[in-house]
C-alpha positions as CSV (number, residue, x, y, z in Angstrom):
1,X,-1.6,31.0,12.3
2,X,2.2,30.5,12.7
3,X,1.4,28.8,16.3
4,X,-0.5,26.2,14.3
5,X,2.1,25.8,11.4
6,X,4.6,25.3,14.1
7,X,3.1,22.6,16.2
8,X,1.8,20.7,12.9
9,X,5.0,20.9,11.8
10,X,6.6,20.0,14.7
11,X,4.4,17.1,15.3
12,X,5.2,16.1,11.8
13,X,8.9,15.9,12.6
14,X,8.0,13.9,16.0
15,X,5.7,11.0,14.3
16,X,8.8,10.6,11.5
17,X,11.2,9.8,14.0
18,X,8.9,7.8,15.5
19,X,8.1,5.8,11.5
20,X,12.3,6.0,11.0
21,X,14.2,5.7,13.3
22,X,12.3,4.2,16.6
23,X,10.4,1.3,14.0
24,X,13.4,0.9,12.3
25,X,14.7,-2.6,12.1
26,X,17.0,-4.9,9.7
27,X,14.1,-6.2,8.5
28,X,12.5,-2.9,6.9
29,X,16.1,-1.9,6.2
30,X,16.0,-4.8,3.4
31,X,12.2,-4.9,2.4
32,X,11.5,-1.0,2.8
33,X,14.1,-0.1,0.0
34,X,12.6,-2.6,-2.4
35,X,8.8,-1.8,-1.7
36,X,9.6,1.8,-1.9
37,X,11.5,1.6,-5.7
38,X,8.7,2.6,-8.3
39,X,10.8,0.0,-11.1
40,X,9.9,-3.1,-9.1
41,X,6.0,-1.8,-8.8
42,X,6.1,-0.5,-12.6
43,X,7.1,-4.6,-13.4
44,X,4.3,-6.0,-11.4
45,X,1.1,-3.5,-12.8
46,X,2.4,-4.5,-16.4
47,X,2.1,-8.1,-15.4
48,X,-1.1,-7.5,-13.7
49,X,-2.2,-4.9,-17.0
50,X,-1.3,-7.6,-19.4
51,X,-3.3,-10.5,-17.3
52,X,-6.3,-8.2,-17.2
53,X,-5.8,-6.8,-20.9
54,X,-6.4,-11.0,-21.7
55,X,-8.6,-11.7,-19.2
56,X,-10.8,-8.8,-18.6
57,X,-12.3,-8.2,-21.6
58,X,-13.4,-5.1,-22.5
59,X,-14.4,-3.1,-19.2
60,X,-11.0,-4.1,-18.1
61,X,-9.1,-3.0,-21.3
62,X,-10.9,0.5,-20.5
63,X,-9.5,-0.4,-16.7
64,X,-6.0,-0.4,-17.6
65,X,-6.3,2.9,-20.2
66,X,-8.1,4.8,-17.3
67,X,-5.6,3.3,-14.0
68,X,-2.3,4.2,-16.6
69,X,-4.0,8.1,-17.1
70,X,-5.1,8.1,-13.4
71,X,-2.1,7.3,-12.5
72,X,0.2,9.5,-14.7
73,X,-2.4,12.9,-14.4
74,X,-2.2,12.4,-10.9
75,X,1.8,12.2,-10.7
76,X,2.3,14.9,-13.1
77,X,-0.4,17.3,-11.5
78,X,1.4,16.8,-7.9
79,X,4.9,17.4,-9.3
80,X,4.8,19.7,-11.2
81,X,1.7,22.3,-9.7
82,X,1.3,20.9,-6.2
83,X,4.8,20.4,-4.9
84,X,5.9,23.6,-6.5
85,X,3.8,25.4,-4.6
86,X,4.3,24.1,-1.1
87,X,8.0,23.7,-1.8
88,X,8.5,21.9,1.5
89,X,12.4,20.1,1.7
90,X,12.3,16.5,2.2
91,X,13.4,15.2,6.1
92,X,16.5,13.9,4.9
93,X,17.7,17.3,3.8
94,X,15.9,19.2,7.0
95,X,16.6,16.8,9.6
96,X,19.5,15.4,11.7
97,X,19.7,11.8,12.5
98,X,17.4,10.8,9.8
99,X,17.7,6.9,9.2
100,X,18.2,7.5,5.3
101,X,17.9,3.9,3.1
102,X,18.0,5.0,-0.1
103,X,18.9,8.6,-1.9
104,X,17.6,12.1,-0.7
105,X,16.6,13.3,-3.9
106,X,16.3,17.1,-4.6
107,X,12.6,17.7,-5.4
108,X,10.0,18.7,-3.0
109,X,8.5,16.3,-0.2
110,X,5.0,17.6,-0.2
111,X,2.8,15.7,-0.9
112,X,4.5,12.5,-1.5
113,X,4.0,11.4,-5.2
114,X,4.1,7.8,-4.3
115,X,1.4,8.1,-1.9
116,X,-0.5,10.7,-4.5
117,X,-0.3,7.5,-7.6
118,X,-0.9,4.6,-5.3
119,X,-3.7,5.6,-3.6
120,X,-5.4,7.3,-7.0
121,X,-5.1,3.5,-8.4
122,X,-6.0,2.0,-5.5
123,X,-9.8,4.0,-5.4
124,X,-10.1,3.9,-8.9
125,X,-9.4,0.0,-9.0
126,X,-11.9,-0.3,-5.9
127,X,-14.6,1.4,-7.4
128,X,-14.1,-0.4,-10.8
129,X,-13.2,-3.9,-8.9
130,X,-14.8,-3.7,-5.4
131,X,-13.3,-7.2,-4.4
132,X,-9.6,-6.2,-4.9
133,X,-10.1,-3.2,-2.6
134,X,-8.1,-4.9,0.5
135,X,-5.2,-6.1,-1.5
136,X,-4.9,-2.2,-3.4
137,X,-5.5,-0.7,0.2
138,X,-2.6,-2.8,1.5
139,X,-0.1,-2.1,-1.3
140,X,-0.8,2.1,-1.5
141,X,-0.8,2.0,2.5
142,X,2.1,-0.2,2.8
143,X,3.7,2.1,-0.6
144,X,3.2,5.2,1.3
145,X,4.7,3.8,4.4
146,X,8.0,3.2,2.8
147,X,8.5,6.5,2.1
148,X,8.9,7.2,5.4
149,X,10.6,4.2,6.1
150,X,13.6,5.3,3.9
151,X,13.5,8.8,5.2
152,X,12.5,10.8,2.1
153,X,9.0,11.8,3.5
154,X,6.9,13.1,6.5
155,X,4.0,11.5,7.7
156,X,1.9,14.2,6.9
157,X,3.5,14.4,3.4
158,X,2.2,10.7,2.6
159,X,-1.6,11.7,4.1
160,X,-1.8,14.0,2.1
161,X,-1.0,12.1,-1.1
162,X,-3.8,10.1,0.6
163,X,-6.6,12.5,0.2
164,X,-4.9,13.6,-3.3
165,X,-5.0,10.3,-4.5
166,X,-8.1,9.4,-3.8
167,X,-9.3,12.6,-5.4
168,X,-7.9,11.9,-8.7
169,X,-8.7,7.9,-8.4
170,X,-12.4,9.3,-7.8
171,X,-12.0,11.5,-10.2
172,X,-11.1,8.9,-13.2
173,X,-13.8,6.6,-11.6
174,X,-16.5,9.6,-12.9
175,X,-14.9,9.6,-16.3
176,X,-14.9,6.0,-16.5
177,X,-18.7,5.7,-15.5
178,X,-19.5,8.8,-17.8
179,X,-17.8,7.3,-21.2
180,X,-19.6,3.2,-20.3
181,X,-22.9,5.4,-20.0
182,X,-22.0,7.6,-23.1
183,X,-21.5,4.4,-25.4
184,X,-24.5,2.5,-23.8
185,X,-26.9,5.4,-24.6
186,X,-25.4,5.7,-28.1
187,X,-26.2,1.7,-28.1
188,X,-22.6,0.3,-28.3
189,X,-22.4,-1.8,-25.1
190,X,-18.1,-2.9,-25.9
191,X,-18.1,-5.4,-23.6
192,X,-19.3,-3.6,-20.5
């Protein structure tokens, strides 16, 4: 088991200087930094929330309500049960050489919380509003890229906030479906 462990992690280590230092350039050294700050994407999902809040009517009131819990369950599950109990350093701390763009941080890399919440939005948002599903795979791919980009995560920590995500954006998809089918059987369509 310790063989395997060892050449996954190695491997790991290998593909994340291959993401930060051999791709790096002065053009991801300005845009990486921005993409990766969770204030700039925080601006634009309350822009995009208010739009639909106005625009959407009611199935994309109960949109916005289920992305904000998706999103925050799936953040607070990772950090506070999941990365506790792999407790794996970030590269930055581990690493030599590491092309760092923005701060180490001290909490655990595994798995990468912004890989974990973009990708749980993006397949909730997908299932919910099919024709969006290349623009939300672009932004939680290109999100979860960054990460490594700056040197605060391994590959392997952003696929597996990958598969996390899309658990809990899966997940809050079944809820969503399960409370529209709730009302319409009790007769009270809201909007859906």
């Amino acid at each position: 088991m310790n063989v395997i462990v060892d050449f996954l992690s190695q491997l790991d280590a290998t593909l994340f200087y291959f993401f930060n230092v051999q791709l790096a350039n002065p053009v991801f050294d300005r845009i990486m930094p921005i993409v990766t700050q969770t204030a700039n994407w925080r601006v634009i999902m309350g822009m995009v929330g208010l739009f639909w809040f106005w625009k959407g009517g009611n199935k994309g009131r109960w949109a916005i309500l289920y992305a904000v819990v998706a999103w925050g369950g799936s953040d607070l599950f990772n950090s506070n049960i999941i990365k506790s109990i792999f407790e794996r350093p970030r590269p930055c701390l581990t690493l030599p050489d590491v092309h760092l763009l923005v701060g180490c941080g001290n909490t655990f890399s595994f798995p990468s919380g912004h890989a974990v919440t973009s990708f749980a939005l993006a397949v909730f948002l997908t299932f919910v509003y099919p024709r969006a599903r290349w623009v939300l795979f672009s932004l939680a791919i290109l999100i979860s890229y960054s990460r490594i980009a700056v040197g605060v995560h391994y590959p392997f920590d952003t696929l597996a906030g990958l598969g996390e995500g899309a658990f809990f954006g899966y997940l809050f998809y079944r809820l969503f479906v399960t409370q529209q089918n709730f009302w319409q059987k009790k007769g009270w369509r809201g909007g859906w």
